[in-house]
Each structure stands twice: as C-alpha cells, then as structure tokens.
ChimeraX commands (.cxc) that place a marker at each C-alpha (Angstrom):
marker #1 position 0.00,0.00,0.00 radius 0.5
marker #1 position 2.60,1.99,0.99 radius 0.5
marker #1 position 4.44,1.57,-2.54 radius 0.5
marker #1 position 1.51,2.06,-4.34 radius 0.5
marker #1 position 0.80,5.69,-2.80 radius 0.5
marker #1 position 4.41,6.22,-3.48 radius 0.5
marker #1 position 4.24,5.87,-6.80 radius 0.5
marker #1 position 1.01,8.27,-7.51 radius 0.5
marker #1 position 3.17,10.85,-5.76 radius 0.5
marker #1 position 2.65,13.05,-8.77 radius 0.5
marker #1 position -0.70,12.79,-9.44 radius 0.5
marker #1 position -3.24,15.57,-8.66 radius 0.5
marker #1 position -7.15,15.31,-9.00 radius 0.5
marker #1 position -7.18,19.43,-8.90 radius 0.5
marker #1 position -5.95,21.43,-11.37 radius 0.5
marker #1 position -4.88,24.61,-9.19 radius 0.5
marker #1 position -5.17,27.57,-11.15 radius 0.5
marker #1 position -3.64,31.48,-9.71 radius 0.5
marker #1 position -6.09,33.63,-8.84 radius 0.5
marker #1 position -5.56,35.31,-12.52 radius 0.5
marker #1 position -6.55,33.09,-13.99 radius 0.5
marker #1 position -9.09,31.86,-12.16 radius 0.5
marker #1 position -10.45,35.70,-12.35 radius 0.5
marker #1 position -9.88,35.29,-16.42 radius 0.5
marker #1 position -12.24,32.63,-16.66 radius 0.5
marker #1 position -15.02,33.39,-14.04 radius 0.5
marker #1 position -14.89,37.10,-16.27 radius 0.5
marker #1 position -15.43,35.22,-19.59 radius 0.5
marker #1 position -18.25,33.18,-18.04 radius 0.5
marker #1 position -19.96,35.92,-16.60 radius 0.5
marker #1 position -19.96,37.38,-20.21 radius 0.5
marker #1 position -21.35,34.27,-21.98 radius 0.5
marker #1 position -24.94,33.35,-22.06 radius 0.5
marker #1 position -24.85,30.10,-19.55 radius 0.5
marker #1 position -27.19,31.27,-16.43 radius 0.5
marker #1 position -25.57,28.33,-14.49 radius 0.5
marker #1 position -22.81,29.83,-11.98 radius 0.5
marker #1 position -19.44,29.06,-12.28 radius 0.5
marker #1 position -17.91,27.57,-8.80 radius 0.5
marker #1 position -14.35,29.18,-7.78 radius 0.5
marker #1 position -13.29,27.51,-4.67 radius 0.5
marker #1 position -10.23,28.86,-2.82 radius 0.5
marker #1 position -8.49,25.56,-1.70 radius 0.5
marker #1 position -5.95,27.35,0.02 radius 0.5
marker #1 position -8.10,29.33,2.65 radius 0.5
marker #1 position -10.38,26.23,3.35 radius 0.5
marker #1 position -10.84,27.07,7.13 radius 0.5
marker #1 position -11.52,22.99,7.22 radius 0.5
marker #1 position -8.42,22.71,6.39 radius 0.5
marker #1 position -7.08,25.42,9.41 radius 0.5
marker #1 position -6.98,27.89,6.85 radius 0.5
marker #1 position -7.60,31.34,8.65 radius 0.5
marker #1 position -11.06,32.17,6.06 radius 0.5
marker #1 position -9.63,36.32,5.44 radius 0.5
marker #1 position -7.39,35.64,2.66 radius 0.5
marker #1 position -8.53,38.24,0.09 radius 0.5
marker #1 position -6.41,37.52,-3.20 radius 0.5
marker #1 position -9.12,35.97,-5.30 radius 0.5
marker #1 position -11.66,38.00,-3.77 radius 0.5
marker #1 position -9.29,41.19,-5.20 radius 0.5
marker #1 position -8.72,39.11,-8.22 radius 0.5
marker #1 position -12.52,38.97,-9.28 radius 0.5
marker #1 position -12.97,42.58,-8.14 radius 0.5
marker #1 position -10.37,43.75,-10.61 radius 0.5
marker #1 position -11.92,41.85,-13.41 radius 0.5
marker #1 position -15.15,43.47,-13.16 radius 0.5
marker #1 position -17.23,40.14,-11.73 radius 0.5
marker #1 position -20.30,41.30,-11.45 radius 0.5
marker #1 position -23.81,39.21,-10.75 radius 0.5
marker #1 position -20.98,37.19,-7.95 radius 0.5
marker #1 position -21.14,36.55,-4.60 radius 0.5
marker #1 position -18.31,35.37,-2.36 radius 0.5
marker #1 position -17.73,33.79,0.82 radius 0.5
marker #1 position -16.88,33.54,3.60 radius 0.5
marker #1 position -14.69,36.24,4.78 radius 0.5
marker #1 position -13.89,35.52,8.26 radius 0.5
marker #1 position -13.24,39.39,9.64 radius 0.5
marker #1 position -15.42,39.80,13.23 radius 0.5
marker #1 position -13.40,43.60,13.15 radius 0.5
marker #1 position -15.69,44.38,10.05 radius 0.5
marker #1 position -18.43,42.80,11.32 radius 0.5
marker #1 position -18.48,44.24,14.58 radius 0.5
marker #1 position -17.59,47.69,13.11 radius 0.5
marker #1 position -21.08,47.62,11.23 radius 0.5
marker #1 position -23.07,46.73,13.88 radius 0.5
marker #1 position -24.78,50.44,14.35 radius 0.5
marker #1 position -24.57,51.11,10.31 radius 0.5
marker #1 position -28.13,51.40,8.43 radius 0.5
marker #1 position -29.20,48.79,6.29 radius 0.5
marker #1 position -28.60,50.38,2.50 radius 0.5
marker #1 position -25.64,52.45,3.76 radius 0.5
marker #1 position -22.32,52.81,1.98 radius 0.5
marker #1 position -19.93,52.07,4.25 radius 0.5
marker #1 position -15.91,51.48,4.30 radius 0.5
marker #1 position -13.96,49.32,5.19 radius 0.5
marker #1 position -10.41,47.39,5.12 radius 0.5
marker #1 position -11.96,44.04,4.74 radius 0.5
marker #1 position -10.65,40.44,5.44 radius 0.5
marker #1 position -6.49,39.71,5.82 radius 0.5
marker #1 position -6.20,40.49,8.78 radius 0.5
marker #1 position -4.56,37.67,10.37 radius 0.5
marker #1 position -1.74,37.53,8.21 radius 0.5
marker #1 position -1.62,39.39,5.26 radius 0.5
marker #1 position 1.30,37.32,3.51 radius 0.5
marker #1 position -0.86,34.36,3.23 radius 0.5
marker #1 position -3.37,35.02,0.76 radius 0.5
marker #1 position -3.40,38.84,0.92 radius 0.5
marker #1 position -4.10,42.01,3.20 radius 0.5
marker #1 position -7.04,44.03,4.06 radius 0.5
marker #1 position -8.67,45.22,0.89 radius 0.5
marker #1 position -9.90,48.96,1.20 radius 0.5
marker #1 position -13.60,49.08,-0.14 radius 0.5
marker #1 position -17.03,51.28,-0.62 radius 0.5
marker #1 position -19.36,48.83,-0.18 radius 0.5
marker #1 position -23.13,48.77,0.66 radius 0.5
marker #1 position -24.66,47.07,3.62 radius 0.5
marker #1 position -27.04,44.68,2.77 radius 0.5
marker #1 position -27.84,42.78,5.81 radius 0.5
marker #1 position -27.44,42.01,9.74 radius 0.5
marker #1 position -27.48,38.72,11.39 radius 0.5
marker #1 position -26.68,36.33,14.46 radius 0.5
marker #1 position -25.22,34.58,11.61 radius 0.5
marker #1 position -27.57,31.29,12.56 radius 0.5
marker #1 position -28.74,29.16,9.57 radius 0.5
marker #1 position -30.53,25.48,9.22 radius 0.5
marker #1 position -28.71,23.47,6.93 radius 0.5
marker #1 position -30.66,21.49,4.33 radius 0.5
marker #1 position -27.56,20.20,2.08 radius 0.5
marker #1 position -26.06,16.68,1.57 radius 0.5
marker #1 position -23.16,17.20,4.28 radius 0.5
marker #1 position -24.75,18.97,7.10 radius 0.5
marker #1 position -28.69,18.41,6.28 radius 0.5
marker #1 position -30.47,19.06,9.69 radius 0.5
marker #1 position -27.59,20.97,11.85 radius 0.5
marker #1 position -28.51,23.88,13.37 radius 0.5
marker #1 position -25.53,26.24,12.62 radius 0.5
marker #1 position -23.82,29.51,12.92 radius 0.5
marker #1 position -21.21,31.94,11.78 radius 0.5
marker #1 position -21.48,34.42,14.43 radius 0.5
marker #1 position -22.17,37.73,14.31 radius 0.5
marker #1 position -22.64,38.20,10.44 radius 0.5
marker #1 position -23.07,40.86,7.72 radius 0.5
marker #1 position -23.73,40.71,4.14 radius 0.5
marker #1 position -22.26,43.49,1.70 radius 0.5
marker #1 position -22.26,44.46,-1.80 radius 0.5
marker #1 position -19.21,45.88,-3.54 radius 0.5
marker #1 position -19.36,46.27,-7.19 radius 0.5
marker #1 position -21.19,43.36,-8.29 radius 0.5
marker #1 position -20.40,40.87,-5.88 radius 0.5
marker #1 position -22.28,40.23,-2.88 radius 0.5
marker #1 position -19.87,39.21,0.29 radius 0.5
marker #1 position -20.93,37.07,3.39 radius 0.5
marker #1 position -18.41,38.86,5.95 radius 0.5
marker #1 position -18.83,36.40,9.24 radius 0.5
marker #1 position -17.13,36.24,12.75 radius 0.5
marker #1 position -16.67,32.17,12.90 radius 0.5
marker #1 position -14.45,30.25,11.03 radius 0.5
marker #1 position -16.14,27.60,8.72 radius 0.5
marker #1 position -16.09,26.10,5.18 radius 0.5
marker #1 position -18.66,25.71,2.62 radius 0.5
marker #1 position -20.67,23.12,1.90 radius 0.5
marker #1 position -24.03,24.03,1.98 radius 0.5
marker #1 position -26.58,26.16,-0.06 radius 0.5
marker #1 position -27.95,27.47,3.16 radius 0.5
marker #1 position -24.44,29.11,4.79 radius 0.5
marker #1 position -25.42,31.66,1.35 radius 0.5
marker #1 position -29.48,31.14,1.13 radius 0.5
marker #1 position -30.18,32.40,5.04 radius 0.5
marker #1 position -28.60,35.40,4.20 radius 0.5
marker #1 position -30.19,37.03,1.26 radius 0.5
marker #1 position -27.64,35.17,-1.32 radius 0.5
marker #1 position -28.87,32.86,-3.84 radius 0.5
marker #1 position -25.73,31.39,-5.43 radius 0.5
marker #1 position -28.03,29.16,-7.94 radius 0.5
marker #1 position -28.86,32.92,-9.30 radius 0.5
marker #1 position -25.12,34.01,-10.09 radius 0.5
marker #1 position -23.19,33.60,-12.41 radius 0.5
marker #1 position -20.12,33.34,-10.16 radius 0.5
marker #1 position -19.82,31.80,-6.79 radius 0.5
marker #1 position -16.72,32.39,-4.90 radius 0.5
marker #1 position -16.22,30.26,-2.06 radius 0.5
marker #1 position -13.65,28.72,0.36 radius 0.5
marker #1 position -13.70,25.27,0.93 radius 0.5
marker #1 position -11.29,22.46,-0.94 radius 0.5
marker #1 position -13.77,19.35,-1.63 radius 0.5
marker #1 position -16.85,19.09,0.60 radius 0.5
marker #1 position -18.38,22.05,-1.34 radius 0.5
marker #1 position -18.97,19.55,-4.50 radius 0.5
marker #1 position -22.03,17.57,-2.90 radius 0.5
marker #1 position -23.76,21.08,-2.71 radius 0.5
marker #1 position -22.53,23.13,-5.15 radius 0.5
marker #1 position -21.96,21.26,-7.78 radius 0.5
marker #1 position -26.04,20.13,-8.90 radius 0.5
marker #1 position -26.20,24.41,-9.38 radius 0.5
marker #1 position -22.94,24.70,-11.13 radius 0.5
marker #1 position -22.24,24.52,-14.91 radius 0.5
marker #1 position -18.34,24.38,-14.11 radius 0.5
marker #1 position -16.14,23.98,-11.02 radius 0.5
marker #1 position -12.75,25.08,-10.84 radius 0.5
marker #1 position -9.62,25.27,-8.42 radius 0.5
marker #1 position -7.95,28.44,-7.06 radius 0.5
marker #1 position -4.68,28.41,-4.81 radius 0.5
marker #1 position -4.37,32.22,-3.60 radius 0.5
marker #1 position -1.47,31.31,-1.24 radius 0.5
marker #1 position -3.38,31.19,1.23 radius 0.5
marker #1 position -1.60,28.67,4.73 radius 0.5
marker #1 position -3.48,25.45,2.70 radius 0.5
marker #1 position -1.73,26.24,-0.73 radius 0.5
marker #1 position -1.03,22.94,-2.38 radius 0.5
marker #1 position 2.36,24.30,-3.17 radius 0.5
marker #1 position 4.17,23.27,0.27 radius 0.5
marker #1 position 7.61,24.29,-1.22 radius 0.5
marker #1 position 6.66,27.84,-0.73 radius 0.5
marker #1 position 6.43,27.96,2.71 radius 0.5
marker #1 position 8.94,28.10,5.73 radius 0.5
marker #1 position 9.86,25.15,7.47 radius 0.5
marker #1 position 11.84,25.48,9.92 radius 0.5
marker #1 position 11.79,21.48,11.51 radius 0.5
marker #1 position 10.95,19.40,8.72 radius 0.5
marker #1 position 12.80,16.41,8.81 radius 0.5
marker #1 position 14.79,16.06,4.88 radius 0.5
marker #1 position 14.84,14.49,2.43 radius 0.5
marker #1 position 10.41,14.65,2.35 radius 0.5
marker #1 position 8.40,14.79,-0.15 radius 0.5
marker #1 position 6.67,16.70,-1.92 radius 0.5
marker #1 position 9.15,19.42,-0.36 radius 0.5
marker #1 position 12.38,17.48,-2.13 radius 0.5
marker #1 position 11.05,16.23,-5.50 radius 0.5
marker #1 position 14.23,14.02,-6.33 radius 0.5
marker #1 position 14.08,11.36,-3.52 radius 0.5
marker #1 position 15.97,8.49,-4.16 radius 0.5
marker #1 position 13.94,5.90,-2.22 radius 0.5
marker #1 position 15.91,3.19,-2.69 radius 0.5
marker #1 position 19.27,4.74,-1.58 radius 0.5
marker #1 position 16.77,5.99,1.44 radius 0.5
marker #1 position 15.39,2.85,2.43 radius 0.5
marker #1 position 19.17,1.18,1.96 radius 0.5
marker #1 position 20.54,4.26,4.68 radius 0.5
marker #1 position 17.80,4.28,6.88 radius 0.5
marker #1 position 15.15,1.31,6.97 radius 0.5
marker #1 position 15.11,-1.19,9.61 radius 0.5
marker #1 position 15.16,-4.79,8.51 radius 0.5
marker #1 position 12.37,-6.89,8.98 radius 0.5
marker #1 position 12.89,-8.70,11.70 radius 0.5
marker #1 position 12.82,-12.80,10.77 radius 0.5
marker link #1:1,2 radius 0.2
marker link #1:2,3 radius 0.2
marker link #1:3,4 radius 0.2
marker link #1:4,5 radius 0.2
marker link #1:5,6 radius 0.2
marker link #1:6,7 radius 0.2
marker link #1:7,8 radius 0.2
marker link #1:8,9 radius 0.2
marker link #1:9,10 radius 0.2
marker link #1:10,11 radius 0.2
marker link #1:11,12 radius 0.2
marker link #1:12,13 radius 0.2
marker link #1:13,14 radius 0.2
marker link #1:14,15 radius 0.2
marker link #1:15,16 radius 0.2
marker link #1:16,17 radius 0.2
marker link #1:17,18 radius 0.2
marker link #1:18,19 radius 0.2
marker link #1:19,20 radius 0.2
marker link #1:20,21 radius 0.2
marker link #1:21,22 radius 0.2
marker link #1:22,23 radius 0.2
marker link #1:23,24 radius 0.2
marker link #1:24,25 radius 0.2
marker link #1:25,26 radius 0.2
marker link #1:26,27 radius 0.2
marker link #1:27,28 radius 0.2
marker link #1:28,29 radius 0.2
marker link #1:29,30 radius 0.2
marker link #1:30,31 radius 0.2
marker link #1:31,32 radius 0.2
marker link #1:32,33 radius 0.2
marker link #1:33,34 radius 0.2
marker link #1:34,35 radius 0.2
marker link #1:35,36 radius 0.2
marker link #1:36,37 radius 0.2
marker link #1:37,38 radius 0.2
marker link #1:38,39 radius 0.2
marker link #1:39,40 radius 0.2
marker link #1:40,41 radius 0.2
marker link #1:41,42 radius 0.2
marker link #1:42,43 radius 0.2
marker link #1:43,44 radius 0.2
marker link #1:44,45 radius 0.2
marker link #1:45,46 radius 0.2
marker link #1:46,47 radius 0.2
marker link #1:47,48 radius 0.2
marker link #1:48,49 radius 0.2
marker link #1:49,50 radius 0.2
marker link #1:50,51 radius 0.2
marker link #1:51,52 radius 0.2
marker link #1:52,53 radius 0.2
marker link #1:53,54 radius 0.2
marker link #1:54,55 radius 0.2
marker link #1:55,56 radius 0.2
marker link #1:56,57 radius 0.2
marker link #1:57,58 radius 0.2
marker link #1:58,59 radius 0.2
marker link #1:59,60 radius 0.2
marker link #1:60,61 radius 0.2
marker link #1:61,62 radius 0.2
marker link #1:62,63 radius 0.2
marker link #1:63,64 radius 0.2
marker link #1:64,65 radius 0.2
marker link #1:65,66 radius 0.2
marker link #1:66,67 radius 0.2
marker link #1:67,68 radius 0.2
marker link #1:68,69 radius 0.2
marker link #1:69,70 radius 0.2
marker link #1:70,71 radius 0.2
marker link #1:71,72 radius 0.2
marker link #1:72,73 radius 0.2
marker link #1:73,74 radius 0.2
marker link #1:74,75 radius 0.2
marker link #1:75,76 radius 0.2
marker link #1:76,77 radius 0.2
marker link #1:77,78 radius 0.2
marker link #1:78,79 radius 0.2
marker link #1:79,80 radius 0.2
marker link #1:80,81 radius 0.2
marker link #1:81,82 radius 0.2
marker link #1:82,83 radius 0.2
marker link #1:83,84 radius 0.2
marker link #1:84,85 radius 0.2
marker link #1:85,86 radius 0.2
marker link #1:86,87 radius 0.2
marker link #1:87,88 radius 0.2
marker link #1:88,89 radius 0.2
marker link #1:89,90 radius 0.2
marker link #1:90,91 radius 0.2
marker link #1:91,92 radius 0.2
marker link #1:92,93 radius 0.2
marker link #1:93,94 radius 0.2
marker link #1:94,95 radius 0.2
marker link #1:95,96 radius 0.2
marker link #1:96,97 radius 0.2
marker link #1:97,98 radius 0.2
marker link #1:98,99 radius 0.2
marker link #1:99,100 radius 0.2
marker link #1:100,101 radius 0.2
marker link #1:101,102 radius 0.2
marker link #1:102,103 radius 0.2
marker link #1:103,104 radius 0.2
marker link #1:104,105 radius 0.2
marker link #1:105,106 radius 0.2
marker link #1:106,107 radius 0.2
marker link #1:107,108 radius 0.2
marker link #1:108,109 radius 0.2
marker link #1:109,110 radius 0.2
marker link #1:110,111 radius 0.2
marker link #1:111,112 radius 0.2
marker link #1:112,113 radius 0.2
marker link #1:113,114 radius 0.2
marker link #1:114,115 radius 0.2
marker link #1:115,116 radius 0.2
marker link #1:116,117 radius 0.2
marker link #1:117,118 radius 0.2
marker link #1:118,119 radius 0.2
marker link #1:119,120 radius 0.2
marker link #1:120,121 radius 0.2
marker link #1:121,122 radius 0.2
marker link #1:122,123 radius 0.2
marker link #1:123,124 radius 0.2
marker link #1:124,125 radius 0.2
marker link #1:125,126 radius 0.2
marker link #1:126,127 radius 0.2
marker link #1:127,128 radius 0.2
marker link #1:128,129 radius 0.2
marker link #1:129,130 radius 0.2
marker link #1:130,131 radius 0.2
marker link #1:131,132 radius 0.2
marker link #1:132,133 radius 0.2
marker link #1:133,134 radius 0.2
marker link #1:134,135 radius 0.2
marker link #1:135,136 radius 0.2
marker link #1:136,137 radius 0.2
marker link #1:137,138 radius 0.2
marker link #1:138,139 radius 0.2
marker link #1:139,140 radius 0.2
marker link #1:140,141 radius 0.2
marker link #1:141,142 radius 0.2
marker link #1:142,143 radius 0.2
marker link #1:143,144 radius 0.2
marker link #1:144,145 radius 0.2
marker link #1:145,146 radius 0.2
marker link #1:146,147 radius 0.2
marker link #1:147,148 radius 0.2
marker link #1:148,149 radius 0.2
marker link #1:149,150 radius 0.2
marker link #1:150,151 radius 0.2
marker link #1:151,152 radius 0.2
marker link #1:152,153 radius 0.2
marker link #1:153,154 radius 0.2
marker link #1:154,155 radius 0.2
marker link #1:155,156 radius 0.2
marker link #1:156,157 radius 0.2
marker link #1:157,158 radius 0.2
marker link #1:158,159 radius 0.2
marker link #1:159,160 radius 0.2
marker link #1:160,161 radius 0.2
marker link #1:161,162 radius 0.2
marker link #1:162,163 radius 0.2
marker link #1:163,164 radius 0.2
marker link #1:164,165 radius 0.2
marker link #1:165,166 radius 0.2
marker link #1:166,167 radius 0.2
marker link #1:167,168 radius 0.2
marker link #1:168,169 radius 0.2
marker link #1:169,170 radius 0.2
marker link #1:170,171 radius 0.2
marker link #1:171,172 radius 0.2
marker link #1:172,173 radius 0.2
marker link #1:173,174 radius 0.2
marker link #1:174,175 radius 0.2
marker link #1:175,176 radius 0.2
marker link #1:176,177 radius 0.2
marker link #1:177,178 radius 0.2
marker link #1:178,179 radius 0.2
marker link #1:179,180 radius 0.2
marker link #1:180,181 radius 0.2
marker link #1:181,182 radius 0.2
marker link #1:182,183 radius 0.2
marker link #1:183,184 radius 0.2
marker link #1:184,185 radius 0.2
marker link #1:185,186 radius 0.2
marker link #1:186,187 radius 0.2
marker link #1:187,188 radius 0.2
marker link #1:188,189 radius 0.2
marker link #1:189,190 radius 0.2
marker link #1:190,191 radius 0.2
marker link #1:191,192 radius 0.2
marker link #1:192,193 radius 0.2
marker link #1:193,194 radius 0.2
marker link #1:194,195 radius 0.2
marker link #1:195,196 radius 0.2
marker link #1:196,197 radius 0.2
marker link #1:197,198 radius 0.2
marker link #1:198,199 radius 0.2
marker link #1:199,200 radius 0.2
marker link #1:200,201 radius 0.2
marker link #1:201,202 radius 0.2
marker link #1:202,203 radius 0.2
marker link #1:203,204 radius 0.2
marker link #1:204,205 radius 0.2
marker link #1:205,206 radius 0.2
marker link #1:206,207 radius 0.2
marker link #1:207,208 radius 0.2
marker link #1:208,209 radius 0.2
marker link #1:209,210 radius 0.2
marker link #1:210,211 radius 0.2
marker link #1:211,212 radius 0.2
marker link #1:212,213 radius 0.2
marker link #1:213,214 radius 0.2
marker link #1:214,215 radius 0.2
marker link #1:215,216 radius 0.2
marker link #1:216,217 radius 0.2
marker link #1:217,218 radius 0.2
marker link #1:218,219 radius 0.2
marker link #1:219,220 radius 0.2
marker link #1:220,221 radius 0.2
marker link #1:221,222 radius 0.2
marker link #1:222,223 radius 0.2
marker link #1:223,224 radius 0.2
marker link #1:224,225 radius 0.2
marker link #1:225,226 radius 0.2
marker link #1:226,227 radius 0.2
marker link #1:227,228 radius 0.2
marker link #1:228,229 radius 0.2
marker link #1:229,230 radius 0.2
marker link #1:230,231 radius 0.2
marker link #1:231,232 radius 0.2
marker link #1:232,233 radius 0.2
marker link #1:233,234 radius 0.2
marker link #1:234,235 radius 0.2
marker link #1:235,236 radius 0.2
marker link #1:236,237 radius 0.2
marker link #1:237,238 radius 0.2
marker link #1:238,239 radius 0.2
marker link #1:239,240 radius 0.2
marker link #1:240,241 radius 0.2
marker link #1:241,242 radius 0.2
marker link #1:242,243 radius 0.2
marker link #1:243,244 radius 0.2
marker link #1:244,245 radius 0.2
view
C-alpha cells in the first residue's frame, strides 16, 4: 500500500489555477450566455483545512476583473463585522476588509465602498447533503455588496458546503453567475447540482497545495513533496530497519 501511494506521488485530482486566472475565466463566463454559476473555490483558505477564512487575493482578483452578478464567501473578519453593527441597512460604508490575520498568506485588508445589505446572528438550518439538519452559525454576520459581488463577511471560522451558509442570508448562489467560495472538496455535494463548471484556485493562502513555498523550519529532509528528487531506494538502503525474521 505503501508503494503504491508512493508511486502516484505526482498525481493531482485538482488542477490549481492562480487567482488570474481563475479571475480570467469566471470574467469570460460571466460574459457568456450560460445562467448556471461558475464555482471558484479557494483551496488554500479552506478554514476545514485550518486555513484562517480572510485571505482576500481571489476576492481582489474577481474585483479587478469586473465580476459582477458574484457573490463570495466567507470572509472571516469579526473587526468588520463588529464595526457595522450600528450602520443602516442600505448604507455605503468602508472598510479594510478580510487579511487580517496575516496578510502574507493570501493577501491584506482590501480597502472598499461597499453597501450594507444585511445584519445577522449569523444562525442558519442546513438542508444540504453534508450537514442536512444541523442547526448552525457563523457568528455575528453581515452581508455586503461591492461592485457586483455580494460578500458574506462572518465572525466564525467555517467552510462551505451548503446552499444554506449563502441562502439564510439574502444570497442565492443558484442565481449568479459566479460563486466564490472557500472550501477544498466538501463544497462539490452542494454546489456542484447548481454549477455549470467547477474550478480550483490556490491564492497562497496557509493550505496552498504548493508546500515548497512555505517556511519550514523542523521538517525532517529528504520529504516529499518538499524534495522532488528522492531516491527511495538509496533511502530505504541508509535508513530502513530490517524486517525482523
């Protein structure tokens, strides 16, 4: 078993595009005439995957290619949401949204006009394949609009995988014609059914599939996928205890 997984070291179901790109194609989508959304799921701030959920580089990304009919989420940022707790519904309001935690891992705040477009305890019944029946909650929640995309902005840390952690709120991704959303693979029991394509985004976010890129400090070498060009014979020959007989 062992050998086997060894030797499909290489292989990747995702195809993990930059948040470019990503932005590239959800843009020539939202021009096209399919009313089906197009799913962009940030793998790399899955906050099931400890990702911190306020990495804002494909958020920025879709923002800068003029996404519009969008909405995105979550942002984990209980500053922003606690900041709007006295603002009117239907104001403009501003504020340096999301990357908070650590803005070299995914991106930094992002400095916006945006409109408030809802207020909530953040608590929502699920109804999806995953989570069907759980009562749930962000926290503290708010919903804003900034250009064309509408943003969930919550206090908890969660993924998605269910219609209803948009739906409660005012946000009907099966209207869209790009969903942003953070979660790596337990999204696709939801989300796909609604979805005319899926696709991958790595925004460098702390759960980027790219493991070379960040600091290690106490990794134990030669490991992959950090050192590509393991000889596993000559490692096994060094370092292997014999079976005992």
């Amino acid at each position: 078993l062992a050998e086997d997984i060894w030797n499909q070291r290489h292989e990747q179901i995702n195809r993990f595009l930059d948040v470019r790109e990503a932005a590239r194609i959800c843009r020539d989508h939202d021009a096209g005439d399919d009313t089906r959304p197009i799913i962009v799921a940030d793998y790399a701030d899955n906050p099931g995957g400890g990702g911190y959920g306020d990495a804002t580089n494909l958020l920025a990304a879709l923002l800068e290619a003029g996404i519009t009919e969008a909405c995105f989420g979550p942002i984990v940022d209980p500053e922003t949401v606690q900041q709007l707790q006295h603002a009117a519904i239907g104001d403009t309001v501003a504020v340096r949204l999301g990357g908070k935690t650590d803005p070299s891992l995914g991106g930094g705040p992002l400095a916006l006009q945006a409109t408030l477009l809802l207020r909530s305890d953040g608590r929502y019944f699920a109804d999806g394949p995953m989570t069907g029946g759980l009562d749930k909650t962000w926290g503290p929640t708010v919903v804003l609009r900034v250009d064309g995309i509408e943003v969930l902005v919550v206090t908890q840390p969660a993924q998605m995988l269910d219609l209803a952690q948009f739906t409660a709120f005012g946000i009907d991704p099966a209207g869209k014609k790009v969903v942003g959303l953070k979660s790596m693979q337990h999204f696709r029991a939801a989300f796909e059914p609604i979805a005319s394509r899926v696709i991958v985004c790595d925004s460098g976010a702390l759960c980027s599939p790219h493991y070379a890129t960040k600091p290690y400090r106490k990794v134990p070498r030669p490991l992959f996928p950090l050192d590509r060009d393991i000889d596993l014979a000559a490692w096994r020959a060094e370092h292997a205890d014999p079976i005992p007989t």
